[in-house]
Structure formats: structure tokens, C-alpha cells
Phi, psi and omega in degrees: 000358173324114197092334181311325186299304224292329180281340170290343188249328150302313180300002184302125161246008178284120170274168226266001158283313204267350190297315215294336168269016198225306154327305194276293181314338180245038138260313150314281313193296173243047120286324174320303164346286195285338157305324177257002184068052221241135185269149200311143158206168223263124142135325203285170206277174205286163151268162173238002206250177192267142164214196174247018174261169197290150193292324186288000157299342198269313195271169190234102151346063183278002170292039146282178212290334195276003208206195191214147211302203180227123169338279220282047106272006173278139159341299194291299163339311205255032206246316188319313177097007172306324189267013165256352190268330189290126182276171196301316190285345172310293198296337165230037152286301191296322228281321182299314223271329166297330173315305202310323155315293178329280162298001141295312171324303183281346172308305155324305199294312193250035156263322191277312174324309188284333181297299217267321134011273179218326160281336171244064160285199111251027173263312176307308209276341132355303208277016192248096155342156138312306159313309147305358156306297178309311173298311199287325185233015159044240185250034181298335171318303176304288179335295177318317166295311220276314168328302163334277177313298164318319173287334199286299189325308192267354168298312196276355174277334183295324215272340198276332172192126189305318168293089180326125178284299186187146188244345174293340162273028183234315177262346158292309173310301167263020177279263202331299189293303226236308199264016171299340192277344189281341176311320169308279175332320212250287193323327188262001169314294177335320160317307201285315197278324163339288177291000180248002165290308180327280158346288165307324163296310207239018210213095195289293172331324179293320184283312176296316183253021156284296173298006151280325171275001203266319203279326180308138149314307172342320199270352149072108171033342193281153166314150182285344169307291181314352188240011200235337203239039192252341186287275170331303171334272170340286196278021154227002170281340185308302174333309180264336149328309173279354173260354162291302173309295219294326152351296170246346165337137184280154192281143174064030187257174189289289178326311160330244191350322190289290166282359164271355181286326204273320194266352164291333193274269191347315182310288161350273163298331200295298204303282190304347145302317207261322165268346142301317166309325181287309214292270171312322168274356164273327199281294195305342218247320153318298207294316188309275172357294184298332189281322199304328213275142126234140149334088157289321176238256176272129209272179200247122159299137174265303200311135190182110197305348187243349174247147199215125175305117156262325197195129171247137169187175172262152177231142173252121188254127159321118180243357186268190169284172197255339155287002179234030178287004207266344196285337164053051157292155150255037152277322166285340175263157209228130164294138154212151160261133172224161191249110158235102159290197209238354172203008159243113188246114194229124206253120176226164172238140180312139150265000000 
């Protein structure tokens, strides 16, 4: 059976936006389902409930052009004669740990799209600064080895045997090793969408052959956006992949172990994405604050990596004598604006 894996998984032709809508509709659809108890019919989203038709019945045909394919639909699976010996909860064990392939896979398929595409166009990279280059594809390059690598690693485990062992010590593994660059990649997103609003206002070449790449069939309709925000996308949809497997794992198994290992470390990088992002919008939100001030005598560093804005507004400070607060002129109150920082309190007046 040798190869069999590596071609199926090349041949994907779903990107990986559209495998993620057509996923989240047939995770609606079947709840919906299991809310009404609605009896299996040819066409419908996987089922859970027990019945007595053969297990590849069970499951929701997702090979079609919008969605991705089904372990117990592969050749080699129904040639093997597995699915008559693999008991249910077996058969949709492989059916998580192949999703998570597939859609790596197809994640990968719309990464090289973004690669091959739009970053190495040379019509694009022409209308770009460096520095815009840089703002608009950050570290994709990296994001892109690290997938690679990661997609090769669960290619060679389907090829060493069609019957899956486990795929969570394989994401665990490049959790640890590896998937630090998506952390990179998510903090400078903020950036990317700035500048490419930018860019685009102001950069007529740019715009005209960004909507001339938008339009080739390859990109099948999506936005260059949708291919800029696929990184994040991934490394919490990954998440919830390994917490599906974690899900149906038998209690106290290797497997089991594997995936709280896989999903703590993910969990992990998920936080420090998400705090490198908190991180990166307060340090901008400072420097904006510091361009307002001026200094009459000696100035305040504001910018600070340990400082952070709680609260701004104007407040009216008494400026008169206290007999005369009952006449409420508004000569006696004097505006300021103040900054309470999180170590700072800083009184200032409008000029």
C-alpha cells in the first residue's frame, strides 16, 4: 500500500477556506440533527447514533468538490476489509485523526496559493517596498517550512500503515519544536491589515494588480485577506481537532496521553499568541498617546513594555475658593484630561 497516502493527500483539491466553511456548516447540521433525533438519510452530515447499516454509512460523505475526503472511503480501507473488523468507535477515531491530515493538507494547498500567487509574483512584488512586503507577508515563509514539515511527518505515518496508530504525538512534537513562528506571524497580523488598507489607498499599481490576482481562477473567488489570516485560522482550528481525537480516545491509552500532551502545548502557543497580540496593541496605543503630549519642562517616558492605558477622559477640577462652590460658575472649574495608566497617572490639559 505504499504511496497511496502521499497521493491522496497531494490530489486535495479543497482550499483550505472553503474545507473551514463547509466544516463549521456540517458541525451546525449536525447538531441540529442530534437535537431532533432525525433518522440517517443519504446526503446528511455524520450521524452518532447506532444503527445496523455498515459504518461507512454512518459518517457524512464529505468527498465531494466543497469538503474533504473520508478515511473508511479510501480505497485502500474498504479493499483492506477493516471496516468490517473495526468496531465503531474504532472507525471514527481513524475518521478524526484523518481529518486532521487532510486539513493540513488542505491548509497547505492555500499557503502555496499565497506563496506562489501573490508573494512571489513579480508583477506585485514590483508595485511593493521592502518594508511593505515585509508588513503584508511577515514571516510566512517560515509558517510555510513549518507546515511542510509537519504535513510530511503525518504523510509517513498513513504510508507506514493504513490503519492509523496516532497522530497526536506528531502535533505534539512540532507543537514544541516548531509552531513558535505562528506566534510571530499572529502578533504582526495587526500590522498586515493596517498596511494593506494603506497600500491599497494609496498605491494605484498595487491595487490594480492585486484585483487582477484576486480574479485568476486558482483563488477560486477568495479575497487576498483570507489567505493572510490562514495561520491563526489553523493553529486553533488544530486545536480543536486534537480535542476531538482527545474526545473519543479510550481512558488511560497512549493515545489519550498524547492528545492532552498535544492539546496543552497548542493551548499553550494559542495564549501567547493572543498575548503577544494584547501586548503589541498596548505598546501601539501608548506611542499614539506620546505623539498627543507635549512637555513643557521635563518629559515623561510614557512608552513601556510593562505599561498599559486603564482609563482616559476629561475631568472639571475646582479652581476657585470653596465658598463659592455652591454658585457652580464655569469659571471656577478649570478641564483636564487625564491618563491612568496601570503606573501612571498623568494630568494633562488640552492645548
Amino acid at each position: 500500500m505504499a504511496g497511496h497516502s502521499l497521493r491522496i493527500v497531494r490530489n486535495i483539491e479543497v482550499l483550505y477556506q472553503e474545507y473551514r466553511d463547509t466544516s463549521k456548516q456540517q458541525e451546525i447540521e449536525q447538531r441540529r440533527q442530534r437535537d431532533n433525533c432525525s433518522p440517517v438519510t443519504e446526503g446528511t452530515p455524520m450521524q452518532e447514533s447506532v444503527a445496523t447499516s455498515p459504518p461507512a454509512l454512518q459518517l457524512q460523505l464529505r468527498n465531494n468538490t466543497q469538503s474533504l475526503s473520508l478515511w473508511q472511503n479510501l480505497e485502500a480501507v474498504q479493499a483492506s476489509g477493516l471496516l468490517t473488523q473495526l468496531d465503531q468507535k474504532e472507525i471514527i477515531m481513524q475518521e478524526a485523526m484523518f481529518e486532521l491530515v487532510t486539513s493540513e493538507a488542505s491548509y497547505y494547498k492555500s499557503l502555496e496559493i499565497l506563496e506562489t500567487h501573490f508573494l512571489r509574483n513579480p508583477v506585485l512584488f514590483k508595485t511593493l517596498s521592502q518594508s511593505d512586503m515585509h508588513f503584508l507577508f511577515s514571516n510566512i515563509e517560515e509558517v510555510m517550512k513549518a507546515s511542510e514539515r509537519f504535513l510530511m511527518d503525518l504523510e509517513n505515518r498513513i504510508e507506514e500503515s493504513i490503519l492509523i496508530s496516532d497522530v497526536c504525538d506528531i502535533v505534539h512534537h512540532h507543537a514544541v519544536e516548531h509552531f513558535s513562528v505562528f506566534i510571530k506571524y499572529v502578533i504582526n497580523q495587526a500590522y498586515q491589515e493596517k498596511n494593506y488598507r494603506r497600500i491599497l489607498e494609496g498605491n494605484q499599481p498595487f491595487r490594480d494588480t492585486m484585483a487582477s490576482l484576486e480574479n485568476h481562477p486558482c483563488v477560486r473567488g477568495l479575497s487576498f485577506t483570507s489567505f493572510l489570516i490562514l495561520p491563526f485560522q489553523r493553529i486553533t482550528r488544530l486545536k480543536l481537532l486534537v480535542q476531538n481525537i482527545l474526545k473519543k480516545a479510550e481512558e488511560n491509552s497512549e493515545r489519550e496521553a498524547n492528545a492532552v500532551k498535544a492539546h496543552q502545548q497548542l493551548e499553550k502557543i494559542v495564549r501567547e499568541c493572543d498575548e503577544g497580540v494584547r501586548k503589541m496593541s498596548r505598546t501601539e496605543e501608548l506611542i499614539s498617546i506620546e505623539k498627543t503630549l507635549e512637555f513643557k519642562s521635563k518629559s515623561v517616558p510614557i512608552i513601556s513594555h510593562s505599561r498599559w492605558l486603564l482609563k482616559k477622559g476629561e475631568v472639571q477640577v475646582m479652581a476657585g475658593p470653596k465658598s463659592t462652590r455652591t454658585m457652580r460658575s464655569r469659571k471656577l472649574y478649570q478641564p483636564f484630561y487625564l491618563f491612568l495608566f496601570n503606573n501612571l497617572l498623568l494630568v494633562t490639559k488640552r492645548r
